[in-house]
Every structure is written in C-alpha cells, then in structure tokens.
Wavefront OBJ file of the C-alpha trace (Angstrom):
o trace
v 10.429 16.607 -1.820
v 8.165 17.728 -1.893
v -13.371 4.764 -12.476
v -15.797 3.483 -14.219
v -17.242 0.006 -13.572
v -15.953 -3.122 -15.044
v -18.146 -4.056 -18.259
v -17.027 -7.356 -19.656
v -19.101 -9.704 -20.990
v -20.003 -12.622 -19.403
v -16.757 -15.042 -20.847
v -14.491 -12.935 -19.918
v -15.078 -13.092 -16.411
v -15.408 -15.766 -13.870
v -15.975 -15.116 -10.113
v -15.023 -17.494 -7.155
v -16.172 -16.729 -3.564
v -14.042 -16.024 -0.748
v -13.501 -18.230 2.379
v -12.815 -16.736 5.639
v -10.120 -13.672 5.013
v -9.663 -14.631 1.578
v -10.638 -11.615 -0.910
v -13.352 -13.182 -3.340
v -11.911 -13.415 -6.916
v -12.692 -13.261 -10.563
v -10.669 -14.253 -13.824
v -10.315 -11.752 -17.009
v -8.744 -11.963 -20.065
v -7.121 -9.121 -21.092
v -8.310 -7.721 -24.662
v -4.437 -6.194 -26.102
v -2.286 -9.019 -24.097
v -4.739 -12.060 -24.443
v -3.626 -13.350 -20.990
v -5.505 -14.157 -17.849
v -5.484 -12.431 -15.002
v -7.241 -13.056 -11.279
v -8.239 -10.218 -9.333
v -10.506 -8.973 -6.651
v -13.178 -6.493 -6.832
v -14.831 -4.803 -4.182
v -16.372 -1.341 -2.952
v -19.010 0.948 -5.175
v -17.240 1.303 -8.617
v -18.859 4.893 -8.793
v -16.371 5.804 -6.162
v -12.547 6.634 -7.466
v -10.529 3.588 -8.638
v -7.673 2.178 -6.083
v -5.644 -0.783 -7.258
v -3.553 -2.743 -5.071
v -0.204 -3.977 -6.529
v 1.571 -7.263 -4.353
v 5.162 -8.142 -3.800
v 7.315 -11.687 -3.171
v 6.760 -13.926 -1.903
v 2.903 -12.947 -2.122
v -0.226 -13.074 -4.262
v -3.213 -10.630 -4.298
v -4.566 -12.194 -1.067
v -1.903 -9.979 0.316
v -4.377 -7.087 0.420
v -6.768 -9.424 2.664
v -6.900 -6.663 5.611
v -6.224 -3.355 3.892
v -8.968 -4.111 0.746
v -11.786 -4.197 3.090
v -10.979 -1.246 4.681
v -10.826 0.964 1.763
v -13.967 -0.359 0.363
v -16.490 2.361 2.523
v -14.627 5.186 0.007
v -12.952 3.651 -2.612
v -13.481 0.980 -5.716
v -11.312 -1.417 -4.578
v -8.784 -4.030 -7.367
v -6.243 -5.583 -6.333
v -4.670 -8.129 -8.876
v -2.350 -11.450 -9.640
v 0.753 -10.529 -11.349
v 1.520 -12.757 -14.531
v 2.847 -16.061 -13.245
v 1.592 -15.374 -9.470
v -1.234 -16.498 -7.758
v -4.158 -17.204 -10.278
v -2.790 -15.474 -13.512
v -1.812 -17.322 -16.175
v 2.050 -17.389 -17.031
v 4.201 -16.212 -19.548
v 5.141 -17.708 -22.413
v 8.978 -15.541 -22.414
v 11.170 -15.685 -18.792
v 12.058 -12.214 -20.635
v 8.551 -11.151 -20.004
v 8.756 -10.944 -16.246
v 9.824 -7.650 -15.776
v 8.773 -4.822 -14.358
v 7.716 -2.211 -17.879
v 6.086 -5.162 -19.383
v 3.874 -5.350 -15.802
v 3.477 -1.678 -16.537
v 1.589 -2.751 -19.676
v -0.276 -5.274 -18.404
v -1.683 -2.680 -15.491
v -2.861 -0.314 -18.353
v -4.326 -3.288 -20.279
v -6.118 -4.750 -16.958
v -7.472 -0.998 -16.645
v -8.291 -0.744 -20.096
v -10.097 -4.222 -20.070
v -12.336 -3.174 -17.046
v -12.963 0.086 -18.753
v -10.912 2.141 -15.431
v -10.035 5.232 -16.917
v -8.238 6.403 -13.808
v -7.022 4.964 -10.698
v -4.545 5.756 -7.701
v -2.217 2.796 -7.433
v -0.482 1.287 -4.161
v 2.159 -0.629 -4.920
v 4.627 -2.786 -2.361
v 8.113 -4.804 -3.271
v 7.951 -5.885 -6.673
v 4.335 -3.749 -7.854
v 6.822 -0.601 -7.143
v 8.462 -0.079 -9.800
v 5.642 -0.963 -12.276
v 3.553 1.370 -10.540
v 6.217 3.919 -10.948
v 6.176 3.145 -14.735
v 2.827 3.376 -15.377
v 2.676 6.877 -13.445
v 6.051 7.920 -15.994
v 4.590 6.539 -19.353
v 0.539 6.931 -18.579
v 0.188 10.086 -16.275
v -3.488 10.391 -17.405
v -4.473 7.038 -16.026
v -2.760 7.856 -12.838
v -4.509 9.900 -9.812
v -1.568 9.333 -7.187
v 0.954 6.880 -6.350
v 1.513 5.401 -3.210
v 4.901 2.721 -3.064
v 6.350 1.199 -0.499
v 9.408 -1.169 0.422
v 10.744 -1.553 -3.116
v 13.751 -0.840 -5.340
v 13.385 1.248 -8.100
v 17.055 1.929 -8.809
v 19.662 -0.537 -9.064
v 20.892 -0.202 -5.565
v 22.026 -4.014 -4.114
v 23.721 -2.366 -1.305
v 20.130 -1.697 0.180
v 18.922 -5.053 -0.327
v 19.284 -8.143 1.936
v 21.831 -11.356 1.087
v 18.814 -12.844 0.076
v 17.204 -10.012 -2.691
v 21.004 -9.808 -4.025
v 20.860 -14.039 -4.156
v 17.383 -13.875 -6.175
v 18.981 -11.127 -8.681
v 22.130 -12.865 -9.780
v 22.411 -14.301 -12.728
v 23.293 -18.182 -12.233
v 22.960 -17.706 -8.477
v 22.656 -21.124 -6.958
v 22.072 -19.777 -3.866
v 18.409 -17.988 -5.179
v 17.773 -20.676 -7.259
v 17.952 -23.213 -4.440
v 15.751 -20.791 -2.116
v 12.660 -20.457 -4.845
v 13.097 -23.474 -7.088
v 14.447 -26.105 -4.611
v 13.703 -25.018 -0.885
v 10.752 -23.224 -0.939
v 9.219 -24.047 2.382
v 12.603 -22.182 3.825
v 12.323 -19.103 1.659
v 8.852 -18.930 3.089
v 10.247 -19.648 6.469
v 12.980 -16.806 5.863
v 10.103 -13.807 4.173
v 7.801 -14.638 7.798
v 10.495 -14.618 10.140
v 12.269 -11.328 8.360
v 9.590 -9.410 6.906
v 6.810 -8.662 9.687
v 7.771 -7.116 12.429
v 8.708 -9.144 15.528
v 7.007 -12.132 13.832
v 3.729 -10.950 13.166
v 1.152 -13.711 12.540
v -1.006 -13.408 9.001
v -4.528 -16.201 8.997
v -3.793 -19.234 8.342
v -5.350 -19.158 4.832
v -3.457 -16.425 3.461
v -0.419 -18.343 4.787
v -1.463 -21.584 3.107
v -2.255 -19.410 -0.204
v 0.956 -18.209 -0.061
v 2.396 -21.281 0.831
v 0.639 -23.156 -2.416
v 2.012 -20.610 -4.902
v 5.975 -21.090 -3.459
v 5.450 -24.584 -4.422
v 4.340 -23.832 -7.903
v 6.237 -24.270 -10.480
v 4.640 -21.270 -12.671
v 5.097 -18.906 -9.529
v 9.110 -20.044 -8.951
v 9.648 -18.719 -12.344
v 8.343 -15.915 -12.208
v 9.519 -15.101 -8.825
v 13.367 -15.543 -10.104
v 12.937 -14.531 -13.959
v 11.413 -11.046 -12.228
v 13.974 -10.245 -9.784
v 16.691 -11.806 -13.000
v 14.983 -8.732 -15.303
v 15.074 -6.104 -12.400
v 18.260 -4.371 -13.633
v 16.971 -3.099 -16.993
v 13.673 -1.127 -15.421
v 15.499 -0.045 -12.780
v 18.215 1.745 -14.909
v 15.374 2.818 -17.515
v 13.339 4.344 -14.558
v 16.369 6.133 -12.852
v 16.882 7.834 -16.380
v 13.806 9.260 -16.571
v 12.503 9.605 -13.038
v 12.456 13.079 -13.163
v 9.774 12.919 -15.935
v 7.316 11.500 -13.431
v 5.061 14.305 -13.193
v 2.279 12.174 -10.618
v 2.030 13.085 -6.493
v 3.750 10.311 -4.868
v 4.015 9.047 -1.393
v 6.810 6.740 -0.528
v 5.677 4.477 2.778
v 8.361 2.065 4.313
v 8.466 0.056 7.463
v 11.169 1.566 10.218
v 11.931 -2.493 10.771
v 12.351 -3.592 7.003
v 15.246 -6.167 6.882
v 14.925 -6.709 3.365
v 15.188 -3.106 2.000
v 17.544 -0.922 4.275
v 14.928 2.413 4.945
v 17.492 4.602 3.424
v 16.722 3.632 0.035
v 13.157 5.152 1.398
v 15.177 8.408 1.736
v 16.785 8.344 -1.567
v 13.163 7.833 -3.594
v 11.806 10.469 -1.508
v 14.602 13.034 -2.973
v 14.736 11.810 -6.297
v 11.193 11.197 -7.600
v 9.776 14.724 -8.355
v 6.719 15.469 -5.885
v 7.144 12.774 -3.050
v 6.615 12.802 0.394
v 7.848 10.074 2.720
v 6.324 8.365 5.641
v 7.867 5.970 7.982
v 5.092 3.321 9.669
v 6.676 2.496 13.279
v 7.035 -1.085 14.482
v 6.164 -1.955 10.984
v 9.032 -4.481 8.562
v 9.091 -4.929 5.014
v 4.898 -6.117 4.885
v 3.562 -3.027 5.649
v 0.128 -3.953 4.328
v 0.036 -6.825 6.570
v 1.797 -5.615 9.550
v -0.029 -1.959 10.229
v -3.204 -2.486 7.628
v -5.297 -0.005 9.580
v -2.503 2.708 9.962
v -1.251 1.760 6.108
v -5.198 2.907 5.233
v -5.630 5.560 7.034
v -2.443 6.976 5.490
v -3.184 6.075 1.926
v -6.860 7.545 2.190
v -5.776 10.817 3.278
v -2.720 11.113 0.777
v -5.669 9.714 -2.111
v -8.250 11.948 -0.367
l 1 2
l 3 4 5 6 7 8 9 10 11 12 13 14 15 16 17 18 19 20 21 22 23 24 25 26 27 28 29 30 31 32 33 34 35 36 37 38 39 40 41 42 43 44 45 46 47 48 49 50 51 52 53 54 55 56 57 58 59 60 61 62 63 64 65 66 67 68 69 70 71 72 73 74 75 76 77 78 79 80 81 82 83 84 85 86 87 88 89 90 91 92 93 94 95 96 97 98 99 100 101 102 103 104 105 106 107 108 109 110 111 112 113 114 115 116 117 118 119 120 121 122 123 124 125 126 127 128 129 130 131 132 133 134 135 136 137 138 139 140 141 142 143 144 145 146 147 148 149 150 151 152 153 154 155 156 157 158 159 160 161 162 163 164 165 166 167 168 169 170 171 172 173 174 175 176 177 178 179 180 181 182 183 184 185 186 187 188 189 190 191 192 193 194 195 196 197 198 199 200 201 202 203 204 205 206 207 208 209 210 211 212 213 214 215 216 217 218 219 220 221 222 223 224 225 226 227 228 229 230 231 232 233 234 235 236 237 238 239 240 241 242 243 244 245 246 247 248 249 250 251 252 253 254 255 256 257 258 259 260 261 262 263 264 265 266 267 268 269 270 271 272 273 274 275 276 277 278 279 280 281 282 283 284 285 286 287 288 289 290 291 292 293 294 295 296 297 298 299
C-alpha cells in the first residue's frame, strides 16, 4: 500500500452571498457540457487547487467547516453535482453516473481554467474522483476519498445503500421519492457519530434539496447507475498511477470500514487512515482533524 484563477466572463458567472455557515456561491456554465453548475470559491487562487467532492444525502454546503479551514493554504472549490443542490439537472436518468461526473469535473476545471487540482472526495464524489485520477492523471495532484464504494461490493453497504441500488426497489424509492423527511431522519441519526449536530442552515439546505424533485432523481438514478463504474473502475484500478489516501470513519454504519481496507490494498499507491469517533460524515463530524490530515497528505 503503499491552479490558475477562474477567468470567465461576466455571464457565465453569478455569485450569491453566504448567510451564517453557508459557503457563498456562484453559478457557471460549463463550455463542453453546456450545463450549470453552483459552486463555492474561496482562498488565494495563486495557491494549489483543492476541490471538494459531496456525497448523499448532501449538497456542496457539506464542506461548510472543512472549506474555511483550508483556505489559509489552499484555493478552495467545492461544487453541486448535476441534479444536487444548485446545478441544473440532467436531461438522461442514464446520465447520473459516476464516469459521466468524471467528465463534468474535468469540464468544471477546464471552464475555470484549473489546470491541476488535488481532489477530496466523500460517498458518492469517490468514485468520480477515482476516475478522473485513472483517465486524467495530469489534472490530478493527489487524491484523497473517503467512505465510498468503488467496487461493486453490497455486502459492505447498509440495508438502506443496497435499497437505493436496486432496480425497482420500492423500498429506496419510497425512502427518496416518497418519505424523504425519514431518509433524512435515517442519514442524521446513522451517519455522524453519536448524533452529531450540523447548523441549522446546512440542515435546512439539506433538508430543501430531499424534497426536490430534481435532487430525488438524481439521488436514485446515481446509486441505479453505480454498478457499471464500479465494475469499469475495478478493471482498471491498477492503472491509477495518482498518490491516494483512503480516510474512513471507525463508526461508519453505512459503509462497513473493511471496504476501507480493501481500497487501501487494491488501488496502487494508497495509504489508509482511520478518523476515531468519526461515522460515515467525516467532513462534518472531525472537520479540523479531516484538514489537518488532508493538508499534510496534499502538502
């Protein structure tokens, strides 16, 4: 087991303040894919690029206590998948899956005019991240992943991953199309450790994108797709050629930690770390430990 600064003109981007521990946003369209996408900018962008990549049931606001940190060293993105938070949907469910994400990180960087980056990426910005370090290893400084599945491995997942990524499951549909105040219920309760409380606003933004229509299907077309990246990736992982460090939560109840293990042997030039007392939202449970760890992997 081993950055350039955004020039776009005026159109293309519009900026909206943030409130209290919201990250402040803009709105970009990209120039090869021709769809929007909301993100947050922050730090000097003559330091090196970091973009942030978020997971389910989440949004970029995700990033609302680690993106601050990083900011004294680092040009800090973090961005709205397609169909998630403030980015404009997709016109295919076939779409939402993780190699086309893959594209639409190296058309976000090439829109912004970000040569190079490192890339964090938790839950469902895993495996894109992974594919973007695979197929564009020039764009890619380091990886850092955490608490995803990159392999097509359901016995690590929870009832409630294995629900979302069944074909015809009525049991996922009914959590993210018909009850989604109780999948929301279920992700706080499960995924911090011992309950962990996030502000109130990030909870509400959260909140507002279960009920959305464009977000639920996303959310279920995604984790629908997940098979065919996964066995693509597990393929070819041992073309991945970029450092990696694979970061997991000892209390993650939604990916069993051995799948942590597994990456860590399998991907070519990873290193694992375990976060104590931390569950499957690592970003949000130990933000200044996650930092510290990511800066000195990134250097």
């Amino acid at each position: 087991m081993n950055t350039t600064y955004i020039q776009a003109s005026n159109d293309q981007i519009k900026t909206a303040e943030g409130q209290g521990h919201l990250l402040p946003t803009k709105n970009i369209k990209l120039k090869n894919e021709g769809i929007k996408i909301r993100f947050s900018e922050m730090g000097d962008p003559s330091n090196p690029a970091v973009i942030l990549l978020h997971g389910v049931p989440e949004n970029l606001q995700a990033w609302y206590a680690v993106a601050p940190l990083l900011v004294e060293k680092y040009h800090v993105l973090a961005l709205d998948w397609p169909g998630f938070g403030g980015s404009e949907s997709l016109a295919s469910t076939e779409l939402y899956n993780s190699r086309y994400f893959a594209d639409v990180l190296v058309d976000f960087m090439d829109t912004l005019d970000i040569s190079k980056a490192n890339i964090v990426g938790t839950d469902i910005g895993l495996l894109p991240a992974f594919l973007v370090g695979l197929k564009h290893p020039d764009r890619v400084l380091k990886l850092a992943v955490m608490d995803g599945i990159p392999f097509f491995r359901p016995e690590y997942a929870s009832w409630e991953l294995r629900s979302f990524a069944k074909k015809g499951s009525i049991l996922g549909k009914a959590l993210v199309n018909w009850f989604p105040s109780i999948s929301s219920k279920i992700a706080r309760a499960k995924g911090f450790y011992r309950g962990n409380s996030i502000p109130k606003e990030i909870r509400q933004a959260f909140a507002d994108d279960g009920k959305s229509k464009t977000n639920q299907k996303a959310f279920l077309s995604y984790f629908q797709n997940f098979h065919i990246s996964q066995t693509y990736f597990e393929k070819h992982v041992a073309e991945l050629t970029t450092p990696v460090l694979v970061i997991w939560g000892t209390h993650d109840r939604f990916i069993d930690k051995k799948l942590a293990h597994e990456i860590a042997i399998t991907v070519p030039n990873a290193k694992l770390k375990l976060i104590e007392k931390a569950g499957h939202y690592v970003h949000m449970d130990k933000p200044n430990e996650l930092t510290r760890i990511v800066s000195d992997f990134v250097g």
